[in-house]
PASEBA-1860 file (N, C-alpha, C; in nm, 3 decimals):
! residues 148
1> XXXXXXXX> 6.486/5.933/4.232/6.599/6.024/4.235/6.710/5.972/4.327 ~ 6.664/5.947/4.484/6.758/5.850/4.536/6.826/5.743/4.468 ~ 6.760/5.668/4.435/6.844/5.572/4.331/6.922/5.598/4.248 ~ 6.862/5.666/4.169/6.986/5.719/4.051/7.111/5.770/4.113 ~ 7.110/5.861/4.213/7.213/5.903/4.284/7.275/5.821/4.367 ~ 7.241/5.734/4.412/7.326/5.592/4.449/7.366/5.518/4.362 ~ 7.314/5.477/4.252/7.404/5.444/4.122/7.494/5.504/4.059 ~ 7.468/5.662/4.091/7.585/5.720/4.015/7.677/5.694/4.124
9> XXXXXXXX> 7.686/5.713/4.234/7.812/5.716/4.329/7.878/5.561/4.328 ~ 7.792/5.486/4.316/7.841/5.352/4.275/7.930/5.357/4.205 ~ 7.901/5.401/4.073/7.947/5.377/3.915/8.039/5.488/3.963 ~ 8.044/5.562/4.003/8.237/5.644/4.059/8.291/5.607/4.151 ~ 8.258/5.522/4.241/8.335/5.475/4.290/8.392/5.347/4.235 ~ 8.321/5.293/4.136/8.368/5.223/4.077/8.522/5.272/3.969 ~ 8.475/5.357/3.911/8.555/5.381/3.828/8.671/5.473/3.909 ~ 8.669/5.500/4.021/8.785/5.580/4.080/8.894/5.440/4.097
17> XXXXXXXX> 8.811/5.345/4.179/8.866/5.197/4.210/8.963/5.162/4.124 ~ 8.889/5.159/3.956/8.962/5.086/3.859/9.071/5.199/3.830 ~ 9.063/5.316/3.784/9.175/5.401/3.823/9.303/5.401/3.895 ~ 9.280/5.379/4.061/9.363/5.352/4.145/9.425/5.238/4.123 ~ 9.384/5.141/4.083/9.457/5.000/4.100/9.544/5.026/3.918 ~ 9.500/5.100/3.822/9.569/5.166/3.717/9.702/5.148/3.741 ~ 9.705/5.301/3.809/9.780/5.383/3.881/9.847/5.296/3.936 ~ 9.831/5.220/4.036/9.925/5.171/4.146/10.017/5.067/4.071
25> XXXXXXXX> 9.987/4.993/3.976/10.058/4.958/3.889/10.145/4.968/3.801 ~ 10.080/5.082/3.713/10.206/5.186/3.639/10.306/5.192/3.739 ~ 10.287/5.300/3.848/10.413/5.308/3.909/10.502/5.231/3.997 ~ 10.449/5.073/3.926/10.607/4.952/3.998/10.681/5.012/3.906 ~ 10.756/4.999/3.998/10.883/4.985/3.941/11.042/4.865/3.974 ~ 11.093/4.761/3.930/11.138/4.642/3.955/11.302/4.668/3.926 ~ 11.355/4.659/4.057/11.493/4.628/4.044/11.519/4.503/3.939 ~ 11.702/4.501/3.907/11.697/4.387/3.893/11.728/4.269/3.951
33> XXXXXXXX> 11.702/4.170/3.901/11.736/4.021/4.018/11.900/4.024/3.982 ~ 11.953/4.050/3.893/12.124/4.042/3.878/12.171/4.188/3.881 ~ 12.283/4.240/3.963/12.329/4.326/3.951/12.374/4.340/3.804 ~ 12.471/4.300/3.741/12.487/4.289/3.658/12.455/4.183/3.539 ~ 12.321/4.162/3.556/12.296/4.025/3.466/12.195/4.136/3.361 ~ 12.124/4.112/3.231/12.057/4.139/3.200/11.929/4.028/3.134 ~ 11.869/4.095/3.104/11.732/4.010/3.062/11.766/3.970/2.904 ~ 11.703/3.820/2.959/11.724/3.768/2.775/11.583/3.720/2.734
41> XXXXXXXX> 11.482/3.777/2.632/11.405/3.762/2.616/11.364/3.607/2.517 ~ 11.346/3.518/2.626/11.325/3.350/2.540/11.169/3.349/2.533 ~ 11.081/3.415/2.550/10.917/3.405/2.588/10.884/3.484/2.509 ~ 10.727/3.489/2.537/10.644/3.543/2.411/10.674/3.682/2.420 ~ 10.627/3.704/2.280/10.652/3.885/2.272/10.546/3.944/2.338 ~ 10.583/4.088/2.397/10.491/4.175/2.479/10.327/4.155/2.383 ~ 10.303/4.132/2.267/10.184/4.139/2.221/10.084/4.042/2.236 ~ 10.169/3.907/2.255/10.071/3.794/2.283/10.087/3.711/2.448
49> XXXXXXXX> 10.115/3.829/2.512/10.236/3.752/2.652/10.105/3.704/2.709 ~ 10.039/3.721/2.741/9.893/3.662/2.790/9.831/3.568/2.736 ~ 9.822/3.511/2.623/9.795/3.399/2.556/9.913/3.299/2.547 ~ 10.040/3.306/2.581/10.145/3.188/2.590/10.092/3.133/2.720 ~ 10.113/3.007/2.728/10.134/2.889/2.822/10.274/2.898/2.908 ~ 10.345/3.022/2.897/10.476/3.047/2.953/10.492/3.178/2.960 ~ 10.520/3.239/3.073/10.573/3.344/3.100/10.698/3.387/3.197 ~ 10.773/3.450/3.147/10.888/3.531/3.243/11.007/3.586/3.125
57> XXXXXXXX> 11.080/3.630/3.197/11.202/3.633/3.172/11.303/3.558/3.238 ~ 11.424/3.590/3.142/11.551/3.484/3.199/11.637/3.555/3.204 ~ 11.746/3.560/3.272/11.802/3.686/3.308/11.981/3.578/3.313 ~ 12.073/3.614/3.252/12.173/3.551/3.289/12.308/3.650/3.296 ~ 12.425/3.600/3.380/12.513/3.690/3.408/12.647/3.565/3.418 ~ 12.741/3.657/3.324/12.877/3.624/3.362/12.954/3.658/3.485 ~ 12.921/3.754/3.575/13.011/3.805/3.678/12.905/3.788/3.818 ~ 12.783/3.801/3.799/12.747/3.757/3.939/12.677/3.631/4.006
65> XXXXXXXX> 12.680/3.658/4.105/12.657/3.513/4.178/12.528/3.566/4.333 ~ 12.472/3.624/4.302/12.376/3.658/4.392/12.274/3.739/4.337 ~ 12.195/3.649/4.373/11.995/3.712/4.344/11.973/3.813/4.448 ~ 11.878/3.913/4.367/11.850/4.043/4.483/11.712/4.047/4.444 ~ 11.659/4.079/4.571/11.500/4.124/4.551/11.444/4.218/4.423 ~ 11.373/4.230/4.389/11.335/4.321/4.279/11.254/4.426/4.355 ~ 11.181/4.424/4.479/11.083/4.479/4.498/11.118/4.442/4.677 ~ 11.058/4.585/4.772/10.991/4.507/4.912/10.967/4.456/4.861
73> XXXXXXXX> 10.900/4.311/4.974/10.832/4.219/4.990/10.862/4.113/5.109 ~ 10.742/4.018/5.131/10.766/3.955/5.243/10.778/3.771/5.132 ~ 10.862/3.717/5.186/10.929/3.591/5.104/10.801/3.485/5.158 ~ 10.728/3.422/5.115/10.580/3.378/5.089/10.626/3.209/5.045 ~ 10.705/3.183/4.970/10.755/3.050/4.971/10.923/3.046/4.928 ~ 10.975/2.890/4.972/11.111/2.864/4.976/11.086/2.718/4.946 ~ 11.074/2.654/4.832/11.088/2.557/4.809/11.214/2.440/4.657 ~ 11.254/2.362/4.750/11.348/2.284/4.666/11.217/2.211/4.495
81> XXXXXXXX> 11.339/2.203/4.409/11.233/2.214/4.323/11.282/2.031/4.264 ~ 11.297/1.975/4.161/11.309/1.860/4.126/11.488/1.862/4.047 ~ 11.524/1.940/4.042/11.663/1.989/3.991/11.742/1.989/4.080 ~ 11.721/1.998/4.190/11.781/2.022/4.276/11.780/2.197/4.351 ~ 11.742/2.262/4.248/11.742/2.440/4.274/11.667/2.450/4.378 ~ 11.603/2.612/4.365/11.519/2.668/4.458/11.446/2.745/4.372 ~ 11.320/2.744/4.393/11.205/2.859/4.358/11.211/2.941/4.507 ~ 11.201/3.066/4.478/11.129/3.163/4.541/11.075/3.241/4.518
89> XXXXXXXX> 10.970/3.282/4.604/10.846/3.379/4.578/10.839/3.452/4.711 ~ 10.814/3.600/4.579/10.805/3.729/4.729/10.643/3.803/4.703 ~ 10.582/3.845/4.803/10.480/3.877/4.718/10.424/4.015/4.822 ~ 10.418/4.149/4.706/10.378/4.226/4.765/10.239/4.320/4.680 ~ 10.182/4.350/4.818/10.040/4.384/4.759/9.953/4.342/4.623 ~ 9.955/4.191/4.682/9.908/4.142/4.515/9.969/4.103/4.409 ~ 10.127/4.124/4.402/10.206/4.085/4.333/10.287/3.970/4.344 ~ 10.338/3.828/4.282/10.416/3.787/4.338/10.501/3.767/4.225
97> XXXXXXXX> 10.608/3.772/4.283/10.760/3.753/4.189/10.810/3.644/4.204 ~ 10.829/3.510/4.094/10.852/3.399/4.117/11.016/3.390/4.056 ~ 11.076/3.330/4.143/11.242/3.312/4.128/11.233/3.180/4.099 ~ 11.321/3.162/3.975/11.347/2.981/3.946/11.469/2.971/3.872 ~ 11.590/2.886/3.984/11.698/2.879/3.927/11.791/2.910/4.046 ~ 11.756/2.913/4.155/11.828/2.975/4.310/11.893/2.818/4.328 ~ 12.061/2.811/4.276/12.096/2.785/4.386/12.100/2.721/4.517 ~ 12.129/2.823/4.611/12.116/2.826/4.796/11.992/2.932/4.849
105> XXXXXXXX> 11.912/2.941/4.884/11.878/3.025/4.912/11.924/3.125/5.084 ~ 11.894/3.275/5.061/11.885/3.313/5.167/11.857/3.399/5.253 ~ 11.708/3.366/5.248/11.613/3.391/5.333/11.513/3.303/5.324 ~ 11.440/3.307/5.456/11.310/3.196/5.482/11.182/3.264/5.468 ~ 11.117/3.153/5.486/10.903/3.195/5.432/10.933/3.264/5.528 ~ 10.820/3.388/5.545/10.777/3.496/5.618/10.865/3.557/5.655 ~ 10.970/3.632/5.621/11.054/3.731/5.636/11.009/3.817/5.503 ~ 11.066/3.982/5.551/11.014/4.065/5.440/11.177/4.091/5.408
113> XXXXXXXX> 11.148/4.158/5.289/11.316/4.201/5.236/11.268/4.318/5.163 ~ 11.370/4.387/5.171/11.401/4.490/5.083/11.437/4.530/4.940 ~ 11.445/4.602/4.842/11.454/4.618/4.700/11.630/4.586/4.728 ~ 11.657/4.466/4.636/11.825/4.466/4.641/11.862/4.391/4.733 ~ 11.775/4.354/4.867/11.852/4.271/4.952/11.864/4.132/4.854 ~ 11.927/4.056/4.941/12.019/3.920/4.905/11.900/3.836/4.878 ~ 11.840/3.735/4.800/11.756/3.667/4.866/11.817/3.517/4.825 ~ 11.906/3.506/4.719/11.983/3.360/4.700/12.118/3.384/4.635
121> XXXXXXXX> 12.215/3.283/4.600/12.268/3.253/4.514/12.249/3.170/4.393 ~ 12.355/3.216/4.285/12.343/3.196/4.221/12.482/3.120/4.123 ~ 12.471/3.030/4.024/12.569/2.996/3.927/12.594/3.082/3.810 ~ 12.738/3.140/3.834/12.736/3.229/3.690/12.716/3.172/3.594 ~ 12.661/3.190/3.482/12.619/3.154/3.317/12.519/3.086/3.347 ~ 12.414/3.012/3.437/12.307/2.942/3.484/12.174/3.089/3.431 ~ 12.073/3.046/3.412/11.986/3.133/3.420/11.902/3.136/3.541 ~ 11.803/3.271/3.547/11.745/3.284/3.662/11.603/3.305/3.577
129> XXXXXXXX> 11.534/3.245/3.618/11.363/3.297/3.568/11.307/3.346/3.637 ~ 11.236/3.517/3.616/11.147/3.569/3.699/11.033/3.540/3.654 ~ 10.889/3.507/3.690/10.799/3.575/3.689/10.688/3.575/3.739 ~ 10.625/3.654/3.697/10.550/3.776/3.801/10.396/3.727/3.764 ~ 10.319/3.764/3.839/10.161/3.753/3.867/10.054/3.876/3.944 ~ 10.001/3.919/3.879/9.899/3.997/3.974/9.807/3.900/4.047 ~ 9.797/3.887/4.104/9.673/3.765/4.207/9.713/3.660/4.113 ~ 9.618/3.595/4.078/9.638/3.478/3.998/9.685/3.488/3.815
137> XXXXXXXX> 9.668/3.652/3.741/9.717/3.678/3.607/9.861/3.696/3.643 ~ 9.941/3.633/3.516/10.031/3.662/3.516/10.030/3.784/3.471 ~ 10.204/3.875/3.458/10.197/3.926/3.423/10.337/3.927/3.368 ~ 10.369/4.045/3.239/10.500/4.061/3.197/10.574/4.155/3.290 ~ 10.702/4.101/3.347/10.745/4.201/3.423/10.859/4.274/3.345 ~ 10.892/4.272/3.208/10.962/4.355/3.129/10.926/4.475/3.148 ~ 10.781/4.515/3.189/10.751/4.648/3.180/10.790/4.711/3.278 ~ 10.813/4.668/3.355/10.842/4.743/3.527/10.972/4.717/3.577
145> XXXX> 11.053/4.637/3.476/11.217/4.630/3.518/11.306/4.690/3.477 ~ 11.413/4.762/3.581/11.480/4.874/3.545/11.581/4.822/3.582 ~ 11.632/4.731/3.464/11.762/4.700/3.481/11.860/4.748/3.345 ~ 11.952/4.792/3.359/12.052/4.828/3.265/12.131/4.756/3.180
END
């Protein structure tokens, strides 16, 4: 009888677990990286986005010239890439948001930022690639971006 009743509390706490981490997901919600840029969908469709060898979005803008955080977060890497650009990555609770196509950047590893703060520049008509990862899965961040 002990047993069984330690398995059941197991098996709910299990399933409260998988619940919560549900939950905590549904409700991201993702600025956008362009004030006024919008998302141009060049990647796989939401149905097979997990089986492409490529994921993100590309986001391009005629009028602005500065990348904004999508999310808190603390800036986790700042590296020059072979283009000459910048990747950056912010990563909060498990999430990280990968920037490719920065410009200047500005801010450094281990600083946190805010939803909207500054984190690079940018070339108008240049694209910006986000994307996103839960731990090591990617993920589509179309679902959680609330950009207009």
């Amino acid at each position: 009888m002990i047993i069984n009743l330690k398995k059941y509390f197991l098996l709910l706490f299990l399933l409260v677990t998988v619940v919560f981490v549900q939950a905590q997901s549904d409700s991201l919600v993702l600025a956008c990286p362009l004030a006024n840029g919008g998302p141009r969908v060049i990647r796989a469709s939401d149905k097979d986005y997990q089986k492409s060898s490529e994921y993100g979005v590309m986001f391009i803008s005629k009028t602005d010239t500065l990348v904004q955080a999508v999310h808190d977060a603390q800036v986790v890497i700042v590296v020059k890439t072979d283009d000459g650009k910048y990747d950056v990555v912010l990563q909060f609770k498990g999430y990280y948001f990968w920037y490719a196509g920065i410009i200047v950047p500005k801010v450094k590893q281990g600083i946190r930022v805010k939803t909207g703060n500054i984190i690079g520049t940018y070339k108008t008509g240049d694209l910006i690639e986000l994307l996103m990862y839960l731990q090591e899965e990617p993920v589509n961040p179309r679902k959680y971006l609330q950009c207009k």
